[in-house]
ROZA-512166 format. One record per residue: residue in three letters; x, y, z of N, C-alpha, C in turn. Coordinates in steps of 0.02 Angstrom, whole numbers, always signed. Layout:
residues N
+------+--------+--------+--------+--------+--------+--------+--------+--------+--------+
: type :     nx :     ny :     nz :    cax :    cay :    caz :     cx :     cy :     cz :
+------+--------+--------+--------+--------+--------+--------+--------+--------+--------+
:  Ala :      X :      Y :      Z :      X :      Y :      Z :      X :      Y :      Z :
...
+------+--------+--------+--------+--------+--------+--------+--------+--------+--------+
//
This chain:
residues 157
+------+--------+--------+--------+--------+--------+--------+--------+--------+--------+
: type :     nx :     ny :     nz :    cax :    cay :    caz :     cx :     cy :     cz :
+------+--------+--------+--------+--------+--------+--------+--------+--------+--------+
:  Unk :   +665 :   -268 :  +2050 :   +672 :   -233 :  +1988 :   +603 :   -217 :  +1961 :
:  Unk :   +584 :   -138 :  +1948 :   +520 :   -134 :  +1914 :   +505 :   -152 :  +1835 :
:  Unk :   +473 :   -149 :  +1813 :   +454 :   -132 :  +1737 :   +524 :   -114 :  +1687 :
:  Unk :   +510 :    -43 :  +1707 :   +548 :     +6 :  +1664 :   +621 :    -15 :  +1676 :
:  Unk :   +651 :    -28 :  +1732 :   +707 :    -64 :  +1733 :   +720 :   -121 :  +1695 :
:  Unk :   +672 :   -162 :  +1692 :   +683 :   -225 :  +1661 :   +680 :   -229 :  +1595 :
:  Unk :   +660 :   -161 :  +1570 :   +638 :   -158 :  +1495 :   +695 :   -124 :  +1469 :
:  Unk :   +729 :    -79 :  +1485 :   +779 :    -71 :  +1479 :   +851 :    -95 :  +1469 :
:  Unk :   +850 :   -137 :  +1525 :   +909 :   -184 :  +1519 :   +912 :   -246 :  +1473 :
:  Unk :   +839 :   -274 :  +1473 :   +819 :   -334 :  +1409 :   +832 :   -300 :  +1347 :
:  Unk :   +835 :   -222 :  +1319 :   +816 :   -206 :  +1265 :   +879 :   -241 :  +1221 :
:  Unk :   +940 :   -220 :  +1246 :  +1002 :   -253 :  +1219 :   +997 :   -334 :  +1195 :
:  Unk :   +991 :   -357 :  +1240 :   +980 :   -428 :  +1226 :   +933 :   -434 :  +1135 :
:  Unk :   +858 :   -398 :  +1160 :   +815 :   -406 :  +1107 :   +850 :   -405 :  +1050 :
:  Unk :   +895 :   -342 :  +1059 :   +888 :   -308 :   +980 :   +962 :   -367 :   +966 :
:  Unk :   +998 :   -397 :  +1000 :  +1043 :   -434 :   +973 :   +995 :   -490 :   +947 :
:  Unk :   +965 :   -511 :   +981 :   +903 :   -594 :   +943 :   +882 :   -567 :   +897 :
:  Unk :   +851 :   -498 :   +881 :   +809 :   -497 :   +828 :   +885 :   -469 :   +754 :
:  Unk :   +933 :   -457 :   +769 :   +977 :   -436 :   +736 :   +990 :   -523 :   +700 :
:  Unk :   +977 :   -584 :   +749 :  +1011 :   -637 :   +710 :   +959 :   -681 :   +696 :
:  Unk :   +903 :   -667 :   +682 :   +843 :   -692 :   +626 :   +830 :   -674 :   +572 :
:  Unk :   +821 :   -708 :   +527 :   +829 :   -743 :   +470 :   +793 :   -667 :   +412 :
:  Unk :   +814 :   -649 :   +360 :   +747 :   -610 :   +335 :   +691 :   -658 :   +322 :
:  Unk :   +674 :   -711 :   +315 :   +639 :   -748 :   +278 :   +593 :   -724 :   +369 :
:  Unk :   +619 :   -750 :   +432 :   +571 :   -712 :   +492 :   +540 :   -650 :   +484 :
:  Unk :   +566 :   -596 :   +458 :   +560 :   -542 :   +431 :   +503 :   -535 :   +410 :
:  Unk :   +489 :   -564 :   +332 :   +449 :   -577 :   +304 :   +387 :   -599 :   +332 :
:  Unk :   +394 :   -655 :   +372 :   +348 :   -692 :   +396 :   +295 :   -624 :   +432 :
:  Unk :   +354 :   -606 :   +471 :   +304 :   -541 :   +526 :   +281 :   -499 :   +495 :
:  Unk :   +296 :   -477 :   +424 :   +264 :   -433 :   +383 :   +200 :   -464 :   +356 :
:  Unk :   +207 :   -518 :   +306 :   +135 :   -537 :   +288 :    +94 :   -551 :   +348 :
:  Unk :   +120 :   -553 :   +408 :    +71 :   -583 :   +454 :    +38 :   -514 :   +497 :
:  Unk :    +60 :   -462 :   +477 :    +10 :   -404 :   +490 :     +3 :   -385 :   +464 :
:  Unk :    -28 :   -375 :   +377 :    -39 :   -340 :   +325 :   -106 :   -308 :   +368 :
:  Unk :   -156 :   -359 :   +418 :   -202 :   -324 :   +439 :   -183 :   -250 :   +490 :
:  Unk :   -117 :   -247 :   +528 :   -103 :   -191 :   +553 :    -69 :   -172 :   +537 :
:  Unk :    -81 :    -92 :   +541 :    -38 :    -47 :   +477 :    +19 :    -20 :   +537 :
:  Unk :    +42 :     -9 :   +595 :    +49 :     +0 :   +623 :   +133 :    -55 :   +640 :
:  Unk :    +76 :   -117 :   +644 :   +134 :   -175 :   +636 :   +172 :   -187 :   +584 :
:  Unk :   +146 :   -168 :   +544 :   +169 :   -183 :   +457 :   +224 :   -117 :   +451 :
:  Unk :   +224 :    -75 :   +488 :   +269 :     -6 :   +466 :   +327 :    -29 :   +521 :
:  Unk :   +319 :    -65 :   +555 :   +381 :    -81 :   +613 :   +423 :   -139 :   +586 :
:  Unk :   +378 :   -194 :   +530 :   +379 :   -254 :   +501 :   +440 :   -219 :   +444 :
:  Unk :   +407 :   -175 :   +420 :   +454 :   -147 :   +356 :   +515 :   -103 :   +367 :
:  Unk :   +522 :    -63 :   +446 :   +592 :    -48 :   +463 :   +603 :    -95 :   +493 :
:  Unk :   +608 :   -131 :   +505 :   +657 :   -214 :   +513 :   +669 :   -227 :   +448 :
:  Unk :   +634 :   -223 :   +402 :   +669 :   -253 :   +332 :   +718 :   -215 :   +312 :
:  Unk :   +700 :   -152 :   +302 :   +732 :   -111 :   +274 :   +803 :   -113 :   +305 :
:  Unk :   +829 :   -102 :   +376 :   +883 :   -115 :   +421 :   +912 :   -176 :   +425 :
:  Unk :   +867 :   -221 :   +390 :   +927 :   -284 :   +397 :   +976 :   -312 :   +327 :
:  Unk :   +952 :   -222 :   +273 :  +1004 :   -249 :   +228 :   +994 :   -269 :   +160 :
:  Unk :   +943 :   -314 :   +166 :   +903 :   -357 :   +111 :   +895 :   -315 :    +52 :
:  Unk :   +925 :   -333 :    -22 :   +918 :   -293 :    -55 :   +873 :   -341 :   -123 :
:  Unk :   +843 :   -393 :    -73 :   +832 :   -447 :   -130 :   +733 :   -436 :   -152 :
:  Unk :   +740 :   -445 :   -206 :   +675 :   -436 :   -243 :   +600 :   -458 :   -185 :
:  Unk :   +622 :   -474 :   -138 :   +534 :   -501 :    -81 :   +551 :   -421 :    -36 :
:  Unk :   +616 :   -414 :    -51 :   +603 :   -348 :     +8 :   +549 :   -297 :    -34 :
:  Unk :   +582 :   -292 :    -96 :   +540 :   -215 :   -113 :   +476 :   -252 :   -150 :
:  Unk :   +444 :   -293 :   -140 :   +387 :   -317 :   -153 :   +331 :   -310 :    -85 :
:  Unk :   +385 :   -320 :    -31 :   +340 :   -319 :    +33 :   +342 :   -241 :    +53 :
:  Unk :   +393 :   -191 :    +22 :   +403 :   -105 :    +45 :   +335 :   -101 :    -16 :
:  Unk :   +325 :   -120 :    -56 :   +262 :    -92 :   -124 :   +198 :   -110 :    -95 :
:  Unk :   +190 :   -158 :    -81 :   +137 :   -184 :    -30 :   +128 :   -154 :    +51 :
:  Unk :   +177 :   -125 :    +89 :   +155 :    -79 :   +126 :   +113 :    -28 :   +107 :
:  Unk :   +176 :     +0 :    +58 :   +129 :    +64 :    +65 :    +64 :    +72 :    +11 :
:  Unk :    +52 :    +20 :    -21 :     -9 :    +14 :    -70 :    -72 :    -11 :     +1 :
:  Unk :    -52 :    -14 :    +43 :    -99 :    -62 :    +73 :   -133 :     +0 :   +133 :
:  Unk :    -84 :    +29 :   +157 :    -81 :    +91 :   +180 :   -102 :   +157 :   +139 :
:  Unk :   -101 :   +167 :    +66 :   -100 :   +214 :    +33 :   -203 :   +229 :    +44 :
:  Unk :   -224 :   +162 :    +37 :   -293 :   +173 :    +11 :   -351 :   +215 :    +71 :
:  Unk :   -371 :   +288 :    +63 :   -406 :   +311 :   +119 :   -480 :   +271 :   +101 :
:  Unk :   -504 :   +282 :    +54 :   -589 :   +258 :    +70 :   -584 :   +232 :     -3 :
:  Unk :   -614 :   +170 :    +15 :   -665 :   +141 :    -46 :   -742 :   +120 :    -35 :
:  Unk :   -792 :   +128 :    -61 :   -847 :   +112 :    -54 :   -878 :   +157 :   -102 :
:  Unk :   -947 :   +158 :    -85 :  -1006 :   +189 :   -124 :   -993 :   +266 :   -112 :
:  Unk :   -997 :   +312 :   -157 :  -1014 :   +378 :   -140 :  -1039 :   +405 :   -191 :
:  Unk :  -1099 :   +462 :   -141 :  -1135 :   +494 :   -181 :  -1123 :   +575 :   -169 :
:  Unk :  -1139 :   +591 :   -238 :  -1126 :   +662 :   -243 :  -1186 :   +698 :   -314 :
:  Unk :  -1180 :   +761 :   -298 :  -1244 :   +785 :   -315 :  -1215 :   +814 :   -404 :
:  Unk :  -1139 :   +808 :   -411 :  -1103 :   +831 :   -466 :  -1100 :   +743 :   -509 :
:  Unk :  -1074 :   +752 :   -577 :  -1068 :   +663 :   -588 :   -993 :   +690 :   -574 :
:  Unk :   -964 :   +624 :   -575 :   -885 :   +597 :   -570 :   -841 :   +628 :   -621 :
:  Unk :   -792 :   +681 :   -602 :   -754 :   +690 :   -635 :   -703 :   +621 :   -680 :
:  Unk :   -690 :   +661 :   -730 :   -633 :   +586 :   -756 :   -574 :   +575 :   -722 :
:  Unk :   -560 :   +602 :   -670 :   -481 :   +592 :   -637 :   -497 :   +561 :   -574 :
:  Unk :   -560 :   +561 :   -564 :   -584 :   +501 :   -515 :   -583 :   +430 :   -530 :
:  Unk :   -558 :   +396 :   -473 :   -565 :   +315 :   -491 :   -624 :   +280 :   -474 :
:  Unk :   -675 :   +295 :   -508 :   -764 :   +273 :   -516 :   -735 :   +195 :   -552 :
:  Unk :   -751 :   +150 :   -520 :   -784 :    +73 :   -536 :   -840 :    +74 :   -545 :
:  Unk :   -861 :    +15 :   -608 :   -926 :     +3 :   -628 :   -972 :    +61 :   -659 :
:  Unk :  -1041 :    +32 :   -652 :  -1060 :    +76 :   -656 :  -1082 :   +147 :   -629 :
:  Unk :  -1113 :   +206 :   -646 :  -1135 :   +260 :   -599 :  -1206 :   +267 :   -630 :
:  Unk :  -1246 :   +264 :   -551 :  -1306 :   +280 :   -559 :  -1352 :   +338 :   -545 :
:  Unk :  -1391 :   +346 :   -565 :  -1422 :   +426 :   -568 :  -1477 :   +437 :   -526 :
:  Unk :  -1459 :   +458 :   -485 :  -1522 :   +455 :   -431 :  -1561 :   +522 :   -451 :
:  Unk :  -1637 :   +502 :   -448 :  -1691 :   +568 :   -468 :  -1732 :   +571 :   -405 :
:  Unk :  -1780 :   +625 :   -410 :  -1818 :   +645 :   -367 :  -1885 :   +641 :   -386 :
:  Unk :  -1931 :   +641 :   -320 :  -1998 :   +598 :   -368 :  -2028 :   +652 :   -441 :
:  Unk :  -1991 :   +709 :   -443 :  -2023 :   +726 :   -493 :  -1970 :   +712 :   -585 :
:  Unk :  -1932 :   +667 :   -561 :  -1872 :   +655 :   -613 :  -1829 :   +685 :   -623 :
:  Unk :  -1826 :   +729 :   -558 :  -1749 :   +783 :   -594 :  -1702 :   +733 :   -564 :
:  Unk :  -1622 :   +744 :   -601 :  -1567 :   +713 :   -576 :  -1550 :   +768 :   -505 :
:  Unk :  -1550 :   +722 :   -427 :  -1553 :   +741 :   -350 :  -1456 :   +729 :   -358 :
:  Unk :  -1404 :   +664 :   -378 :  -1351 :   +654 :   -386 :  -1347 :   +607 :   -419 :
:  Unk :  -1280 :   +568 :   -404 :  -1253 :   +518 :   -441 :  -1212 :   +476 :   -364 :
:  Unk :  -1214 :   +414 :   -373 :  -1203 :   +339 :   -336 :  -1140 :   +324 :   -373 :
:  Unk :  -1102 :   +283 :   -350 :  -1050 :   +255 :   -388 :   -981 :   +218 :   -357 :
:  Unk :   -958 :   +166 :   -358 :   -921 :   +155 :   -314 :   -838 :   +178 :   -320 :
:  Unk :   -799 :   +195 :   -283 :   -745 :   +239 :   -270 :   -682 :   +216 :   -234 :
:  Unk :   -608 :   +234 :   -269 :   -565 :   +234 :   -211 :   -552 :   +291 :   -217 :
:  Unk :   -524 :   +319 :   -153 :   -465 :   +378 :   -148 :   -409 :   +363 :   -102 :
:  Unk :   -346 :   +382 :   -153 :   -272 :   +358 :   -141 :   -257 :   +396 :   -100 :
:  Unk :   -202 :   +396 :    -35 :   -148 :   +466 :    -25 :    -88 :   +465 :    -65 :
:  Unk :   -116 :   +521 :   -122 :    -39 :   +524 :   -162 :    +28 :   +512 :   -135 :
:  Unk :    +46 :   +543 :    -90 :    +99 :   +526 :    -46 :   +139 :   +455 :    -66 :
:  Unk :    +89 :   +433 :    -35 :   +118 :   +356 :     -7 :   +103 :   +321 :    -60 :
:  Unk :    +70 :   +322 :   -128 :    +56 :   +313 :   -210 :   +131 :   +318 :   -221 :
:  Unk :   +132 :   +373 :   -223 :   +217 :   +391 :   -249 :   +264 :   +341 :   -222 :
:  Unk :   +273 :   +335 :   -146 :   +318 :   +307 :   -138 :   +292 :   +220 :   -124 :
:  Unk :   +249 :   +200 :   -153 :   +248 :   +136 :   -183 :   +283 :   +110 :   -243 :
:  Unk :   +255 :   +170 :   -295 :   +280 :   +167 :   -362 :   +366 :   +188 :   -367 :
:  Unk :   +382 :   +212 :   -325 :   +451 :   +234 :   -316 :   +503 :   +171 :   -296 :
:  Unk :   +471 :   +140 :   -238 :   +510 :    +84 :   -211 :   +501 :     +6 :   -282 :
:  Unk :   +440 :    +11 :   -291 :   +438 :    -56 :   -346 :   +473 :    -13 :   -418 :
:  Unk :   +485 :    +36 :   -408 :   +552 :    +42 :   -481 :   +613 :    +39 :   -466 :
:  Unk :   +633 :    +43 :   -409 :   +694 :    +22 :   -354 :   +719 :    -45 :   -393 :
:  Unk :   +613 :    -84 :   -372 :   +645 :   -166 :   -364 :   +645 :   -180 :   -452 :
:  Unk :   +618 :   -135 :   -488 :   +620 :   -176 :   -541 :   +676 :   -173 :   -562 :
:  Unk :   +717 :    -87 :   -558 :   +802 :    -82 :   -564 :   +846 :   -146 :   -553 :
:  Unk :   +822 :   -152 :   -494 :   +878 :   -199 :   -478 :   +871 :   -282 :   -500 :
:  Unk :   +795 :   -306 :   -501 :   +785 :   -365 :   -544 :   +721 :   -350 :   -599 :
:  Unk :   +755 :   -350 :   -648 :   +708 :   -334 :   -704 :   +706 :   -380 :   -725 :
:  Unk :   +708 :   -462 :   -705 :   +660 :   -511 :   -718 :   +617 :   -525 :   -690 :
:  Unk :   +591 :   -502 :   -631 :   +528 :   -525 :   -606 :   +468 :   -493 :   -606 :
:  Unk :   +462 :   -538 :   -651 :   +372 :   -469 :   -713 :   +331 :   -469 :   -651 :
:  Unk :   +308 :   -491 :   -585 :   +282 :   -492 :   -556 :   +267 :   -435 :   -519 :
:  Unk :   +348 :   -381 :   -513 :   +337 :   -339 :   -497 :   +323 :   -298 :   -547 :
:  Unk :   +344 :   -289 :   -601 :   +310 :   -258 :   -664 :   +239 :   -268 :   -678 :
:  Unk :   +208 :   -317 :   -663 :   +133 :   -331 :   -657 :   +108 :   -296 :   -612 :
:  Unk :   +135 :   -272 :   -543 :   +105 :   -269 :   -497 :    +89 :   -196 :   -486 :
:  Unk :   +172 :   -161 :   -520 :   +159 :    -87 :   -544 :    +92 :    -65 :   -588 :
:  Unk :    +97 :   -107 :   -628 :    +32 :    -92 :   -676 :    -25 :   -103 :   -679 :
:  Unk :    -40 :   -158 :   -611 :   -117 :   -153 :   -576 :   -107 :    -71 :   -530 :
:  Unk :    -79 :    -64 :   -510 :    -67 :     -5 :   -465 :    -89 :    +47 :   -503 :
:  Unk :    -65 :    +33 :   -558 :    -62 :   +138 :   -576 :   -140 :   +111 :   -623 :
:  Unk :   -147 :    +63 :   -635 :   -211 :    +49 :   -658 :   -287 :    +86 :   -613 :
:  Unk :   -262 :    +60 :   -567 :   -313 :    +80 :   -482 :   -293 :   +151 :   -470 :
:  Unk :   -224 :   +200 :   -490 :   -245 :   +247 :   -489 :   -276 :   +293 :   -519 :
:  Unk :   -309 :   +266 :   -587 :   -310 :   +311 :   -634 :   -271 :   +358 :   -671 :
:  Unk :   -188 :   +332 :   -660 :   -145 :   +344 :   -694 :   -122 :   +318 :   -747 :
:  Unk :   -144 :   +334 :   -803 :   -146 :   +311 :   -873 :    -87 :   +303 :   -898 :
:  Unk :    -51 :   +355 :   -907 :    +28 :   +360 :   -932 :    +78 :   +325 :   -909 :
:  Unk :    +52 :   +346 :   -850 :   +121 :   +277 :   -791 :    +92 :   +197 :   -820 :
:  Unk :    +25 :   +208 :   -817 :     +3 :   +138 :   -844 :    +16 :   +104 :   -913 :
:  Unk :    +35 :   +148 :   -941 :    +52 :   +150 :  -1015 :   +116 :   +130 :  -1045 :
:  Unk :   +178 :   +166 :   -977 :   +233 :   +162 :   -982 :   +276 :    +94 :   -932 :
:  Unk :   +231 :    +69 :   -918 :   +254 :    +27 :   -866 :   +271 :    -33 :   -915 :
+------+--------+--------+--------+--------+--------+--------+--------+--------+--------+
//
């Protein structure tokens, strides 16, 4: 029997074992690749398919895609200063040229993919719908829209 034969015929088997573990296994395989985004998106259709409609699911679907959402954070410089709809941390510094003109501006930065922003904030109002006692996720919305520089959502949360 080669490979591809054998992978085939085991697949049945798999998907019955992994059909009768636990969500709390679930879970486990999710926090345990928050470092791969890759693993973590295979981690979260297993959650999603096994049903779970309980408050760790849509805490661990908000945390995908917040974790996934973020393209670049670090230092960036630009020769314009920082618009206000940018999410600039700290301070911004003014870089000159030896004769003192302002050359740009330094400053440290995230940028979100709206996309997957949205459907963070989409899934943790899911979870808050469904348990609107656990401020945790209500907290967690409102660091979020905090980091996006979404004021209103931040406002209204």
């Amino acid at each position: 029997m080669n490979i591809k034969t054998a992978i085939i015929t085991t697949m049945p088997v798999m998907a019955l074992l992994f059909a009768s573990c636990s969500t709390k296994a679930l879970y486990k395989e999710f926090y345990n690749s928050m470092d791969n985004a890759e693993a973590m998106s295979r981690a979260i259709e297993r959650i999603r398919h096994s049903g779970d409609q309980s408050a760790d699911r849509y805490v661990a679907e908000f945390n995908y895609y917040v974790n996934t959402a973020l393209i670049h954070s670090g230092m960036t410089t630009s020769t314009q200063f920082p618009s206000s709809n940018e999410n600039v941390e700290g301070e911004i510094y003014t870089l000159t040229d030896s004769t003192g003109t302002v050359a740009g501006y330094m400053y440290f930065t995230q940028i979100w993919d709206s996309l997957k922003a949205d459907s963070a904030l989409a899934v943790i109002d899911q979870g808050i719908a469904l348990h609107p006692d656990r401020l945790d996720m209500r907290y967690g919305k409102i660091h979020f829209c905090g980091e996006l520089c979404r004021w209103q959502a931040f406002a209204d949360a």
